[in-house]
N, C-alpha and C positions, 0 to 999 in steps of 0.2 A: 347721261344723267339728266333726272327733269332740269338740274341746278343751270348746266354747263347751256342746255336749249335755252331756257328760259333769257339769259346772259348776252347768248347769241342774238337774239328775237327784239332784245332791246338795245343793242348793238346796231343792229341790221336797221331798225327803224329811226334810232338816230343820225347815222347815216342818210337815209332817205331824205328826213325832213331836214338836216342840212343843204342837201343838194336842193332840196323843192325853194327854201329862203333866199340862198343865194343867188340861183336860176330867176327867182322873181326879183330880189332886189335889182338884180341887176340889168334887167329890163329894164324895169321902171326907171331907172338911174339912166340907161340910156335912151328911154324917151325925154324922160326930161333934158339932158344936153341937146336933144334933136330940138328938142321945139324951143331952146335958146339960141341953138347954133342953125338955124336953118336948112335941117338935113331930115332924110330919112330914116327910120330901120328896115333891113331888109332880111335880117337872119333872125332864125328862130330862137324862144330864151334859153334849149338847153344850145344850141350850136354856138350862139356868142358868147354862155360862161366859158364853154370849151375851150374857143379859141382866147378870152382873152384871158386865163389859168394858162395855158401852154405857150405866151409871152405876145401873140400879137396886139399890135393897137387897137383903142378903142373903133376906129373910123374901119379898119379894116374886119376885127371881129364883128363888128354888124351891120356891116356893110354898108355905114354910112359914110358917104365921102363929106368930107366937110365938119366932121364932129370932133368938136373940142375934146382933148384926151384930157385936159387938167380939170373940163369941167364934167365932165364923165366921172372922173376917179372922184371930185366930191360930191357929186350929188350919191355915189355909191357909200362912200364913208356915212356921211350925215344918216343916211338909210340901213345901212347895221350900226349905225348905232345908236337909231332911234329902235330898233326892231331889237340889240341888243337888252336895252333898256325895259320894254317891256315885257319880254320874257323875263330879266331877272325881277320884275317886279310883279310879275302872275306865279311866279316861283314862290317869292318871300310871300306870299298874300295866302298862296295856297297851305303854302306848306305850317305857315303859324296860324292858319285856320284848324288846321290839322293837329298841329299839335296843342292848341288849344280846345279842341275836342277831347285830345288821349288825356291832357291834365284835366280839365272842369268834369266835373263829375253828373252836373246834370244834363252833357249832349253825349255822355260816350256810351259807347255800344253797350247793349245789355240793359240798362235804363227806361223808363216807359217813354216811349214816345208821346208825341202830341195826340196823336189816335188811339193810342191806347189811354191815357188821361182822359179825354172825351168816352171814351168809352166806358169806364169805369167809378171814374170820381168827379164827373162834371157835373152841375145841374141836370142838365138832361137828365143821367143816369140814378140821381136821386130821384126827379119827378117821376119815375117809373115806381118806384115804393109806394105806391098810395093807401096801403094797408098799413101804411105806419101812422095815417090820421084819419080814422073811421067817421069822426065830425065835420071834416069838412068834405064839399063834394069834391071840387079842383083842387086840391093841394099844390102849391110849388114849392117849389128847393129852399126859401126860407120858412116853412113850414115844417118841413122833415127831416133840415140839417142843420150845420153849422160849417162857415165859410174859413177853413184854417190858413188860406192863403192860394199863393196862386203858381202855376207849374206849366211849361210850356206854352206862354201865354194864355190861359184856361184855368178859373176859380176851382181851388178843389174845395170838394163837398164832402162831410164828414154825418153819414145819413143816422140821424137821434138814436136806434136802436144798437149802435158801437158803442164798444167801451174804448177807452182811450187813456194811454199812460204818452206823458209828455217828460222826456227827460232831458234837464240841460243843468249844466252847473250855472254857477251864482254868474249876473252880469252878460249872460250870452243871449237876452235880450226875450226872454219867454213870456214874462207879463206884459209886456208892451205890444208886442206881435203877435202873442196867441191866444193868452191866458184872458186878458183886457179883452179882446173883440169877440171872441167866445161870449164872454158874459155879458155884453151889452146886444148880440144879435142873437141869443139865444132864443127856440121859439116857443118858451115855459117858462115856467116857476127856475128860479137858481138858487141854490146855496152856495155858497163859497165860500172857502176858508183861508185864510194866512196867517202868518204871524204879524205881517204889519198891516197898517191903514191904505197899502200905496192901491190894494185892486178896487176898496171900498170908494177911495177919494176919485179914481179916474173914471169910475163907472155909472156911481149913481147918479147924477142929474141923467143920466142917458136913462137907465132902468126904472126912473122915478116917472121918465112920462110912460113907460109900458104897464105896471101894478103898483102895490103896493112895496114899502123898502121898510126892514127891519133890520139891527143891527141888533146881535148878543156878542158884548167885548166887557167880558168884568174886568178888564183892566184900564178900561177906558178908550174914549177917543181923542189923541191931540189933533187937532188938525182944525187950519182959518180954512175962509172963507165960504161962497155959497153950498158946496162941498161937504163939506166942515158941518155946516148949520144942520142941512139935512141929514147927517149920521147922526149927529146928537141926539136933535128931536126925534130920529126913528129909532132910538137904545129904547129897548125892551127887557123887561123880567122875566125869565121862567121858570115856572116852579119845578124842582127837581121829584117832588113827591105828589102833586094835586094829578089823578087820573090813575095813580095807582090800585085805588079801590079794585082794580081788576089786574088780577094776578099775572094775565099776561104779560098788561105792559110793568107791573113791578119786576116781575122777573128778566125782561129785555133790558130794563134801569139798569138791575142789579147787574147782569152780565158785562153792560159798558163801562160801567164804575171797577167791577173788579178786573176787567182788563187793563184799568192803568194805573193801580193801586200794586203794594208788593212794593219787591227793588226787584228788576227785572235782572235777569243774567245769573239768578242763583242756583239754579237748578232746578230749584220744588216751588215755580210759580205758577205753574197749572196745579198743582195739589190743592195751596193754598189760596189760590182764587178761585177756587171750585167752593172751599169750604168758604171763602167770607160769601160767596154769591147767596148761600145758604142763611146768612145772615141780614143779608144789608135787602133782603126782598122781602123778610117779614118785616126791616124798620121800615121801609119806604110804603110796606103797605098798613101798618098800623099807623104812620103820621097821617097817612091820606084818609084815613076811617078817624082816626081822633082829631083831624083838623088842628094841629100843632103847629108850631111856627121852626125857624129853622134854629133859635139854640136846641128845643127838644130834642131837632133831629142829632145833632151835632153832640147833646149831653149823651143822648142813647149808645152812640157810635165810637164814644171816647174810650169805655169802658164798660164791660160785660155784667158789673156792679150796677149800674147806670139804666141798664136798657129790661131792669122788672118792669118797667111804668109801660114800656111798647108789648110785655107779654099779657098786662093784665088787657092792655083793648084788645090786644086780638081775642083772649079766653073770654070776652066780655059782650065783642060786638056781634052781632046777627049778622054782618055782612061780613066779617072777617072768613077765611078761609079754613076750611078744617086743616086740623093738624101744623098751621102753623106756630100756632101758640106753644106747643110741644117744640115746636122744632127748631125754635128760637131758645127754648130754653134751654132743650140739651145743649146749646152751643155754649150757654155760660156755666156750664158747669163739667165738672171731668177733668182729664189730664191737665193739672194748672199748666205745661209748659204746650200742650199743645190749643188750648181755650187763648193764653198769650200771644201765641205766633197767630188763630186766624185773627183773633180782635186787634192785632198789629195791622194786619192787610187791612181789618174795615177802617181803622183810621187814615192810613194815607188815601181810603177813599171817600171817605166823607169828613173827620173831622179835622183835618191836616188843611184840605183846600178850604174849608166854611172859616179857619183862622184869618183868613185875609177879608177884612171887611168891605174891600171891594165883589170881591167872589160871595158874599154873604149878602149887599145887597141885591145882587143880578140874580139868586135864585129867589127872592121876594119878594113878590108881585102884590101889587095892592088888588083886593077883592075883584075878582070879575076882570083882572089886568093877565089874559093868557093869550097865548099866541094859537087861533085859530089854524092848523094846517091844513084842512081839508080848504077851507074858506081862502087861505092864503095860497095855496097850488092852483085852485081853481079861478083865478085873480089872477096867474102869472106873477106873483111875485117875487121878493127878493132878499134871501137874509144872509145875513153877512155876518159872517165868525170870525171875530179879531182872536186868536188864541195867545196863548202867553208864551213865552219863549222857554222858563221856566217851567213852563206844565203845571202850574200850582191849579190851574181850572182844567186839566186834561181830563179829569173823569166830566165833567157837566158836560163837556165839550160835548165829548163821546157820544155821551147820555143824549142830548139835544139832537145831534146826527141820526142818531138812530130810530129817537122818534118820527122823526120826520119822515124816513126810508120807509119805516115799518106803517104809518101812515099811510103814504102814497103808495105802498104797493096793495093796501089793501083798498082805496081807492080804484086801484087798475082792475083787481079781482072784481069789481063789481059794474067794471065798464066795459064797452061793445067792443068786442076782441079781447080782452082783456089787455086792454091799451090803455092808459095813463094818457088822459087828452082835456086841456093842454100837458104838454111832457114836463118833467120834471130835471133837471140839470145838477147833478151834483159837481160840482169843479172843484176837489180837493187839493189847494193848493199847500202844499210845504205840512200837509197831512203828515208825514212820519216827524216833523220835529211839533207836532200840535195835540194828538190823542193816537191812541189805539184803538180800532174801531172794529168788534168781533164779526158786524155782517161786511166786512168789506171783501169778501171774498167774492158773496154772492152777489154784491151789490154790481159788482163787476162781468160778473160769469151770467146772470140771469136777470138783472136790473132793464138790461136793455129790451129785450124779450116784452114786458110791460112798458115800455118808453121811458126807463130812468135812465138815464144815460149819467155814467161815472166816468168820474175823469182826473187820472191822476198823476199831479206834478210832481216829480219826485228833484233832488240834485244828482243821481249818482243812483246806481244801483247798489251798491256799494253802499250809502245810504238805507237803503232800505234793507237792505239784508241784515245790519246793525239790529234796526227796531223792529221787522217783525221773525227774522231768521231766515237761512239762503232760502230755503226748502220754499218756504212760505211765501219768498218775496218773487221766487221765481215762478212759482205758481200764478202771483199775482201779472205778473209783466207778460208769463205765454196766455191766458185767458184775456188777455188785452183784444181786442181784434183790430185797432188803427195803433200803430206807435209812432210818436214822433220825438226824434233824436237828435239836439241841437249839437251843435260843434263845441271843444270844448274838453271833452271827454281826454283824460290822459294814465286810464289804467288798459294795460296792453289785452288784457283778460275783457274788458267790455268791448272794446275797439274789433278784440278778434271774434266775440260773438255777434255783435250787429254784423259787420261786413260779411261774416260767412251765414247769415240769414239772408242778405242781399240778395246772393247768387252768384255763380261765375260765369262764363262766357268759354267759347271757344275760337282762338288767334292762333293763327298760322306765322310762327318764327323762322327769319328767313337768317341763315348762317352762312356768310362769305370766307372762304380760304382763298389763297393763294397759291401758282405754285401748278395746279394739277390738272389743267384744261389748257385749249391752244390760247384762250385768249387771257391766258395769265391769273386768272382766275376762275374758282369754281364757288357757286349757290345752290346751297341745299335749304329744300322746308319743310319742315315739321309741323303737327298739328299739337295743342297746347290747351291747356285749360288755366287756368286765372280768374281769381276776383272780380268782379266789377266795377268794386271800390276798395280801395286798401284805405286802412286805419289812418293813416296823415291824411286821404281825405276827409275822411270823415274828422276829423280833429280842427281841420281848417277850417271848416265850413264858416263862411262869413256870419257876424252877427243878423240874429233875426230870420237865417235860413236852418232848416230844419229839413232830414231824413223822414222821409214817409212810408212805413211797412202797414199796409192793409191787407189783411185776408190773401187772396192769391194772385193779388195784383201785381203787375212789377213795379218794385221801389222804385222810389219818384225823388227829386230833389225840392223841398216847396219853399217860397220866399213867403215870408210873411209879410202881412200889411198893417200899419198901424190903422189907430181910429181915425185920426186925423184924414190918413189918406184913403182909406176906405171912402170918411166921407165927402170926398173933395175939396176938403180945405186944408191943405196940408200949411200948420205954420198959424191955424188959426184956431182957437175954444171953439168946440163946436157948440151949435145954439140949442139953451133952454129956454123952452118959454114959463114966464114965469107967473104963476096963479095961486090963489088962494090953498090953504094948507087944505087935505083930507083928512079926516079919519082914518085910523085904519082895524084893521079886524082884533084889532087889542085896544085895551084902555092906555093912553098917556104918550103916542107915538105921533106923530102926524109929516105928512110928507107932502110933495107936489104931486100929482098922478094927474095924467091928462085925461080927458072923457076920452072913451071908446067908440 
């Protein structure tokens, strides 16, 4: 059997290289007593192990006359057991190197190595894109990426035209390491969302010297210091219904509103968010044509009674759309219990969230006070959505996201490639507890393709499958094309899908009996396939390190960097300099921005 050779062969060679140690040590043990004791050696180093293992003196096995036998036998001790010594210490050094390879997950077999990392998601390999920025001649890697951390000693690069879902639960260190440095080096326009202040507060004076910064948070901002100042003075209005005149974008409104309007989970929510979308796009487009203010909007929307006054502008106005007028009307009228259930749905989307007189101020804008997006993308800038935790502004949210997306990608249609240049950065953070957002399919699947690169931070998948359904949520996570997957994670059902995306490997298991060979033992080995990472790795994973599945690259383990250390000052604020406020591409905002 291979087992019993195999046994024999490492037998046979330990053997050897005992007799090779001995044979030398003990030479050299009897040089040294010779050149203490003033004698010779005369015999060769296997002839004097020989003789002195089969009981002759030292002076007689090497034929030095004159050689001390007591100082022979220690200069030979001290010499295996300094020789002892270092062997068991290239043992222990090897073998816990060894097995701290088979436990860490980012040197063990199967794993991308360092050339493959270089290969695939280095700088280098992003400068190779150069069709991802048509404006510029020489692009580099912070031009066509974003820097998510570092892997094999080598920055990986996450090239602008990826989508990207970043999934970690609460505490396992995503904003600070991934989330935060993404939106401070990104090389565009950003949006960004949360529910709290904490990516707005750690970012902007950074994003404030690259464009302009605008903040949409109806429920406000608490937060001191310089920070603090500039979220304030960059809180913006927008109007939920100014631009509607054009039925397009009423009708993209109406879609966002009625996707997070209803009570979700009842069964008949696509029904009846089909029908209010029917309704809430001829009010938003007769307020934008009657110039109305938002109780109008808010009286029209409360009750089907309420909303003659939005049918007579539209029968009224020359710019109104045909047949809307009609079509608003049949909604107030007919089955009272089915006219009740859709003007149910338009209320929890309009006239439910306009009751909070904060959400009332933020969609109203003083005359000429709108948020430029073409002007604002093209500036690189920066807006930042505080969302509510409650969802009482879920639809505006929505509504506001959307314009923007639908914005810039019509910007791309009309650029060289059809490339969005500078790119556009959506970084939906904590997105499923903030709005529903009906392009967020596409924005994923095909956003990259024109350079909107989306990007979304979920808790859980699990999570997400809650607010938008399995079906849909796992749609969203496989059209991802970069995933990263913080530690953390403790449902067995995600642990065993990530890991078995990883990959396996194949290991040769070596099985010892006893008993059935002359040397008391027999090894046999098998060939085996295995995981590459099992789920308690991935579970361990230290804070701030992250799983990285790209495309058909092999998964990588990546550490993340904070800003601090990023930017060489680890332990220190990093510097703003500080200048006169700007204008920005809206009325009543004003920021720091540095010249260009």
């Amino acid at each position: 059997m291979r087992g019993d050779q195999d046994a024999s062969t490492y037998l046979l060679l330990g053997l050897i290289g005992t007799g090779v140690g001995l044979g030398a040590t003990a030479r050299l043990a009897a040089g040294a007593a010779c050149t203490l004791g003033a004698c010779t050696v005369q015999a060769s180093a296997p002839t004097g192990l020989v003789r002195v293992l089969t009981g002759r003196s030292p002076a007689e096995a090497w034929q030095a006359a004159g050689m001390p036998a007591w100082l022979f036998w220690a200069c030979w001790a001290a010499e295996l057991v300094a020789v002892i010594a270092v062997v068991l210490w290239a043992w222990s050094r090897w073998g816990g190197r060894r097995q701290r390879r088979q436990v860490d997950p980012r040197r063990q077999a199967g794993m991308a190595t360092a050339a493959q990392v270089r290969r695939h998601l280095s700088a280098r390999a992003v400068e190779r894109m150069r069709w991802l920025r048509p404006d510029l001649d020489k692009p580099r890697a912070k031009d066509l990426g974003m820097r998510v951390g570092m892997a094999r000693g080598v920055w990986v690069w996450i090239p602008i035209e990826d989508s990207m879902v970043i999934s970690a639960p609460s505490r396992a260190g995503k904003g600070r390491y991934f989330v935060d440095p993404v939106v401070v080096e990104y090389p565009g326009a950003v949006v960004t969302t949360s529910v709290r202040a904490e990516t707005a507060l750690g970012t902007v004076l950074d994003r404030a010297q690259v464009g302009p910064v605008a903040v949409f948070a109806p429920a406000g901002i608490d937060a001191v210091g310089q920070a603090g100042d500039v979220l304030r003075r960059a809180s913006i209005r927008w109007s939920l219904w100014r631009g509607c005149e054009d039925t397009e974008t009423a009708m993209r409104r109406a879609r966002a509103l009625a996707a997070n309007g209803g009570t979700r989970g009842t069964g008949n929510d696509e029904f009846w968010g089909g029908n209010a979308r029917m309704v809430i796009a001829p009010l938003l487009h007769a307020a934008a044509l009657g110039e109305v203010d938002v109780d109008a909007l808010a009286r029209w929307a409360s009750r089907p009674g309420l909303a003659q006054e939005a049918v007579s502008i539209l029968a009224g106005h020359p710019q109104a759309a045909p047949g809307w007028a009609d079509q608003l009307a049949s909604a107030m009228t007919g089955d009272d219990r089915t006219v009740a259930n859709i003007w149910a749905t338009v209320r929890t989307c309009i006239s439910e969230p306009l009751m909070d007189p904060a959400v009332r101020e933020a969609i109203s804008p003083a005359p000429g006070e709108q948020l430029d997006i073409a002007d604002f993308v093209g500036r690189r800038g920066t807006l930042y959505i505080v969302g509510d935790a409650a969802a009482t502004s879920a639809p505006l949210v929505a509504a506001l996201i959307e314009d923007v997306y639908a914005a810039a990608m019509a910007m791309a249609n009309k650029s060289a490639g059809n490339r969005l240049t500078p790119p556009l950065g959506l970084l939906l953070d904590e997105i499923n507890n903030i709005a529903a957002l009906p392009s967020l399919g596409t924005m994923m699947s095909a956003g990259g393709g024109s350079n909107v690169t989306t990007v979304i931070v979920e808790q859980s998948r699990a999570q997400a499958a809650v607010r938008l359904g399995k079906d849909a949520a796992d749609a969203l996570f496989d059209s991802a094309t970069s995933k990263l997957i913080l530690g953390g994670a403790t449902r067995s059902e995600t642990l065993a899908e990530i890991t078995a995306a990883v990959g396996e490997r194949d290991v040769r298991r070596r099985t010892v009996s006893t008993g059935h060979s002359a040397w008391g033992t027999s090894t046999s080995w098998a060939e085996a396939e295995e995981r590459i990472m099992t789920g308690a790795q991935l579970r361990e994973l230290p804070k701030g390190t992250a799983l990285l599945l790209k495309g058909s690259a092999p998964a990588v383990i990546v550490e993340g960097r904070d800003l601090e250390s990023r930017a060489g000052r680890r332990g220190r604020r990093r510097p703003v300099t500080e200048q006169a406020p700007v204008r920005m591409a809206f009325t009543g905002a004003t920021v720091n921005e540095s010249e260009e």
